[in-house]
C-alpha positions, 0 to 999 in steps of 0.5 A, a space after each residue: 444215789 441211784 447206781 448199781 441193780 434196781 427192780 423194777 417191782 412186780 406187785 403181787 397179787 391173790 388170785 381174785 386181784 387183789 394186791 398182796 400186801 404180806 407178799 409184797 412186804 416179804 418180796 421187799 425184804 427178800 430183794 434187799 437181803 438179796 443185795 437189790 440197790 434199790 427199788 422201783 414200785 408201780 411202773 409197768 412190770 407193777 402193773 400200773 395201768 391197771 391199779 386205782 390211784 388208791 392202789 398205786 399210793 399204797 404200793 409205794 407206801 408199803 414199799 417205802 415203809 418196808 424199806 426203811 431207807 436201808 435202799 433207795 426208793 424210787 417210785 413210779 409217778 408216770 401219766 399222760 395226764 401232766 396234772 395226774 403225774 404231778 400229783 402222783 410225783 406230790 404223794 411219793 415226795 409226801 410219804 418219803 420217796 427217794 426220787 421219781 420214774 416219770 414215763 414220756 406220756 403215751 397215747 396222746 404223742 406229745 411233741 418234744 416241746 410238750 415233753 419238756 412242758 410235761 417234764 418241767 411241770 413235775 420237776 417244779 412241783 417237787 422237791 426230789 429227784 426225778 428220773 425220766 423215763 423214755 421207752 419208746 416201744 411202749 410210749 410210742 414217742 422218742 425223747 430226743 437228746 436234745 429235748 433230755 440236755 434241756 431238761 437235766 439243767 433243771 435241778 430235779 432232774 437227774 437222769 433217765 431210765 433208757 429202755 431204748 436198747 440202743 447202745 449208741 444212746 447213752 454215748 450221746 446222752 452223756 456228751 450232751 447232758 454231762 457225765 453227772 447225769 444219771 444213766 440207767 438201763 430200762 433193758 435186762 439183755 443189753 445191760 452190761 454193755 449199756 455200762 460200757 457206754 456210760 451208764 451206771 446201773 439198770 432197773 431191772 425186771 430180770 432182778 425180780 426173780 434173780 436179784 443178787 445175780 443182777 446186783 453181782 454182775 453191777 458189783 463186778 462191773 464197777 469193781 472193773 472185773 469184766 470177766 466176771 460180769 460177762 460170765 455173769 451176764 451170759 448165765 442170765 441170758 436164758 432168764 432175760 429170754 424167758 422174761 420178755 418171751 411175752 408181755 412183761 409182766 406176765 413171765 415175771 410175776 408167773 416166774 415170782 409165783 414159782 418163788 412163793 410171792 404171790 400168785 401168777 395172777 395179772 389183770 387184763 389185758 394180760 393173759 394167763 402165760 401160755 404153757 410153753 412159755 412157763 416151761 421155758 421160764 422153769 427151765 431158766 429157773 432151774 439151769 440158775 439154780 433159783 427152783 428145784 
């Protein structure tokens, strides 16, 4: 179900910070008419630390509703909190939800038994699938290989995104949890050769701004055109730079607010992008041919 170039969503907002919802809407449908596979609301390039409980529930239904299953939906149900990610995963599941991104709990440093407490806890409380989400950098914790091959016998759960940017990863990840076990990249640079290592697509933020790019480049790679992918990859290099340039997601929704959806607006901590950085974006932008 769940393959190829999927976004991880900004959420648009006006410039007071409030959530945008006809841009939002619009961004949805510009995404699937531009071949996006699926669709990740409320993980972090959604600024999910920052919405109310109310605010995240709305993004997803508003999503889901948009979507009208054309896509697969996979909505971000992530906490440190096992009992806040349960009911998040709860309310997805109760308005249609194709599956779950459930992030390893940051701040309190579980072990990796508590991770497969954590894990169990959600996959049992729901009846879809669940994606786990490991990225170290900002969680701080590892999920080892070992604690992901316990956790893929559950039923619920079918995969993980791998924001590790390791590309030895993957190779041990599929040896221990099998080969149905489902692979996606958490990291736009190394993308391509993640699926070199087994890996089946990528939730992406670079395909917010470049999202039939990003799904083309999936497209070549599974129809075995490497060359194809390459050239593809190595043209969105300039636009991953500019993307990751400072803190995600504040080069995306600038760069989205270049496209007409939204404003450039993130709440704090997230600072405005600095002016060097936006003419690094713009100029990414133009070279791809996204803006004028």
């Amino acid at each position: 179900m769940f393959h190829g170039s999927l976004v991880a969503l900004v959420t648009p907002m006006h410039e007071d910070g409030r959530i945008d919802e006809a841009a939002l809407e619009r961004f949805i449908e510009w995404q699937i008419a531009e071949g996006t596979n699926g669709l990740v609301p409320v993980g972090t390039t959604g600024e999910s630390p920052t919405l109310s409980h109310d605010e995240h529930k709305r993004v997803v239904e508003i999503t889901i509703e948009v979507a009208r299953k054309r896509v697969p939906v996979i909505a971000g149900a992530g906490s440190n909190a096992t009992r806040e990610a349960i009911g998040l995963a709860k309310h997805a599941e109760s308005v249609g939800a194709d599956g779950v991104l459930v992030v390893t709990p940051y701040y309190n440093k579980p072990t990796q038994d508590g991770l497969f407490r954590h894990f169990t806890a959600v996959a049992d409380a729901i009846g879809i699938p669940l994606i786990i989400y490991n990225i170290p950098p900002r969680s701080v914790i590892d999920m080892s290989v070992a604690t992901m091959a316990r956790l893929a016998r559950h039923p619920n759960i079918v995969g993980v995104k791998d924001a590790t940017a390791s590309l030895t990863r993957p190779l041990h990840t599929a040896a221990a949890c099998g080969a149905s076990f489902c692979q996606l990249s958490g990291e736009d640079h190394t993308a391509l050769a993640f699926l070199a290592s087994g890996g089946v697509g990528c939730i992406s933020v670079t395909a917010n701004i470049a999202p039939r790019l990003c799904a083309e480049m999936q497209a070549a790679w599974r129809a075995g055109d490497l060359k194809a992918a390459m050239a593809i990859q190595s043209r969105l290099l300039p636009l991953h730079d500019a993307m990751f340039a400072e803190s995600n997601p504040a080069p995306a929704k600038y760069a989205a607010s270049l496209l007409g959806f939204g404003s450039e607006f993130c709440r704090l901590p997230l600072a405005p992008l600095a002016e060097a950085t936006k003419a690094q974006m713009r100029a990414a932008m133009t070279g791809l041919g996204l803006i004028a």
